[in-house]
N, C-alpha and C positions, 0 to 999 in steps of 0.2 A: 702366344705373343700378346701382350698386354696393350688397349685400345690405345694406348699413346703411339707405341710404336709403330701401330698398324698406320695411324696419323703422320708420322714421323716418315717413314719409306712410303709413303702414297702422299707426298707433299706437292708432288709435279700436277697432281691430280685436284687436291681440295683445296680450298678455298674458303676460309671458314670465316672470313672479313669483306670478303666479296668482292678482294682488290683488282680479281682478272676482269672484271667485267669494265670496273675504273680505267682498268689499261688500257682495253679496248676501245673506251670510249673516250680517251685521250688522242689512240693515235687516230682516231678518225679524225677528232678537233683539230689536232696536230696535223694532218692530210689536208684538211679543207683549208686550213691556213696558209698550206704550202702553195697549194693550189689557188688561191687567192693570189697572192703574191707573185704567182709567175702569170699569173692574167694580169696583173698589173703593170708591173716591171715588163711584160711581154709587148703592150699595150704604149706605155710610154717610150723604152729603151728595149729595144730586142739584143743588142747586145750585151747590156747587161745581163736581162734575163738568162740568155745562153750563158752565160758566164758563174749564174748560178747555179746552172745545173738544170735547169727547170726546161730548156730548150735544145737544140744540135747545139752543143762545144766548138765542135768544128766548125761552121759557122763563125762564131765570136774569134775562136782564132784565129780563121784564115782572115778575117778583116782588120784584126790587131798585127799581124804579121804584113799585110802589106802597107800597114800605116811607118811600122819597123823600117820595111824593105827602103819604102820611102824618104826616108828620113836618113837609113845609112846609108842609100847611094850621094846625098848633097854632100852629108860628110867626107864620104871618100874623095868627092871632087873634089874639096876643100883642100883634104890632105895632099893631094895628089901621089904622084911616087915616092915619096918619102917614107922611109924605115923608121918607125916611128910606134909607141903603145900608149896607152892609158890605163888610170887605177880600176883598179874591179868594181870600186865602190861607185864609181863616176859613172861607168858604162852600165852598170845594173840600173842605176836611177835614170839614165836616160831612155833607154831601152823601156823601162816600165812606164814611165810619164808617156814619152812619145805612142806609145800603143796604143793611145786613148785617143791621140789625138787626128785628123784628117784634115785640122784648117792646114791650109800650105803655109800660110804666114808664120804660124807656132812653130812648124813643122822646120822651115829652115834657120829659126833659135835655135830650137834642140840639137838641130845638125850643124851648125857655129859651133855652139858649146862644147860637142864630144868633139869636134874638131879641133878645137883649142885646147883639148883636156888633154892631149898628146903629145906625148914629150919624147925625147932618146931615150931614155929613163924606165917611164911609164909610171913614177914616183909621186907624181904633181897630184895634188886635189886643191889646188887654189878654187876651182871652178866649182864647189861646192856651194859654197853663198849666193853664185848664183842659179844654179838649179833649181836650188829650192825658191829661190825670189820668181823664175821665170813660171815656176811649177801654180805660182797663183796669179797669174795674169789671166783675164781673158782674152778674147779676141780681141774687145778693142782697147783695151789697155796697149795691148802689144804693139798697137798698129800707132797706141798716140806716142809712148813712148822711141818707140824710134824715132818718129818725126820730129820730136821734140829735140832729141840727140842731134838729126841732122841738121836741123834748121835754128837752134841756138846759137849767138853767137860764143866762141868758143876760144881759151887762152890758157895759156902756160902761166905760173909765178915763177919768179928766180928762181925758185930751189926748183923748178922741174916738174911741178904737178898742173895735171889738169884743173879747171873751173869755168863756169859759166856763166854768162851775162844775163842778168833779168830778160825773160822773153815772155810777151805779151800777145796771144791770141784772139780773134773772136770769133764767135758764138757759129758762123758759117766755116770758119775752116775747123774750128771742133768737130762739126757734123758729118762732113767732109772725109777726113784723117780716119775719125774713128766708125762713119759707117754706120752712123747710128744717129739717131733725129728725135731722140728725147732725153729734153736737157737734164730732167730729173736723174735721168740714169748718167748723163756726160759728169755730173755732179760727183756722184755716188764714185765713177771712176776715176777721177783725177783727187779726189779724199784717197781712194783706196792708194792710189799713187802715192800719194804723200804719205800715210799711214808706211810705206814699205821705204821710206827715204829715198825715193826715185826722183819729187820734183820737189820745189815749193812753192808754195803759194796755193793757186785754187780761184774760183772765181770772187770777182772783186765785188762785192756788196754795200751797199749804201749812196749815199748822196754824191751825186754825180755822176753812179754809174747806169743808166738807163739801160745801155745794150750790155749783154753778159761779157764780157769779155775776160779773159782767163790768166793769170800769171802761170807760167810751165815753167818756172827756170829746173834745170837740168840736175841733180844731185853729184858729186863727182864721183858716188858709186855708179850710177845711170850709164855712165859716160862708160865706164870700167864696162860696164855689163853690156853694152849697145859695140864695142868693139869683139871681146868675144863671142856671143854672139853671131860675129861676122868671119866665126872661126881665126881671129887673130890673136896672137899672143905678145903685139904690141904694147904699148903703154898709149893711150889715148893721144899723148903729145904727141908720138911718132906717126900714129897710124892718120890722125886729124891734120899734120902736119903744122903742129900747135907754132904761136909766135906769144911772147913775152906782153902782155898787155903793155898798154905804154904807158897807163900811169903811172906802171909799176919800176919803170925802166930807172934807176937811180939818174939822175940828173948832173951833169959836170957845173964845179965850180968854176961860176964865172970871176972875173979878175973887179968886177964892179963888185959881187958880191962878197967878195975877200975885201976890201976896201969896205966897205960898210960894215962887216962885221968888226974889222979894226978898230973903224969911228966910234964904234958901239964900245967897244972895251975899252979905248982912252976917256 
């Protein structure tokens, strides 16, 4: 057998570049980094860590599962006896957001939402747009947002649609609502609001305005999304028990003003 070959069937063995020792010395780099990372991730987040792999599984389950559990049973209240389903797509995403989550306040969004996701059917995904809008709130987004919904005033136009009146806050019931006592960050959340077309406005800046005081008007997606939510499948106008703004209310011709406009055309 000629040295090549001897080389060739003894390949498991030599090493003639001296890559096994490179290997070696990867996976220990590769090891200590692993290791690294689940001290860290252990150290900040134990549930993620476990979720990497790096900690008990079980563990990060059984605590994502009763975040689950939590959150199905408000929906079921919601639902109550009713024979009723929803899309797979709807239920997968709720289910995986909600897992993450333990504030109660998120916790009974997410359970509004599959609530409302549920039709005779089980055909509906209207509820998609807002999934994913609820899926980037914080805590206290979530908590100014509804407050904003409730406490806006609030009206129907002719054709049937919701809208909402300028509403103006200040700086103490921001703190208040959202649970949080620095304004830099009350800033950063009511931008981010707006950013997701939930309100408009923002705090009001410049001359004359000394106390911060905040414009929240309502988005009439907000409105949409603050009713589901509340696991309804209402239309805002129904569920708010909306009334026709009056400006809007067309106006009867008066008999003076037939007469004037007469005067006007002779």
């Amino acid at each position: 057998m000629a040295i090549d070959d001897k080389i060739v069937s003894n390949d498991n063995s030599f090493d003639a570049l001296g890559l096994k020792a490179f290997g070696e010395a990867t996976k220990i780099a590769t090891q200590g980094s692993v290791d690294g990372a689940a001290a860290f991730l252990g150290r900040i987040c134990p549930p993620a860590a476990e979720e990497f792999g790096l900690l008990l599984r079980d563990n990060v389950r059984a605590w994502r599962t009763e975040n689950v559990k939590s959150m199905a049973k408000k929906a079921e209240e919601l639902v109550g006896g009713r024979t009723v389903h929803a899309h797979p797509r709807l239920v997968s995403s709720v289910v995986e957001e909600s897992s993450w989550i333990d504030d109660q306040y998120l916790q009974d969004m997410w359970a509004g939402l599959l609530a409302s996701s549920c039709t005779e059917t089980g055909d509906d995904d209207s509820n998609l747009m807002f999934l994913d809008i609820v899926a980037k709130l914080t805590r206290a987004q979530s908590r100014l947002i509804s407050w904003i919904c409730e406490n806006a005033p609030k009206y129907s136009s002719p054709s049937g649609l919701p809208f909402a009146k300028e509403l103006t806050i200040n700086i103490a019931t921001l703190v208040r609502v959202s649970e949080c006592d620095d304004v830099h960050r009350i800033d950063r959340e009511l931008d981010h609001l707006r950013g997701l077309e939930l309100i408009d406005g923002g705090f009001e800046i410049g001359p004359g305005h000394s106390t911060p005081d905040a414009a929240v008007t309502p988005s009439s997606i907000a409105l949409h999304m603050y009713v589901r939510c509340h696991g309804s499948r209402q239309s805002p106008v129904a569920y708010f028990s909306l009334t026709v703004a009056p400006e809007l209310i067309p106006q009867p011709v008066t008999e003076t003003a037939v007469e004037g406009n007469n005067n006007a055309s002779a």
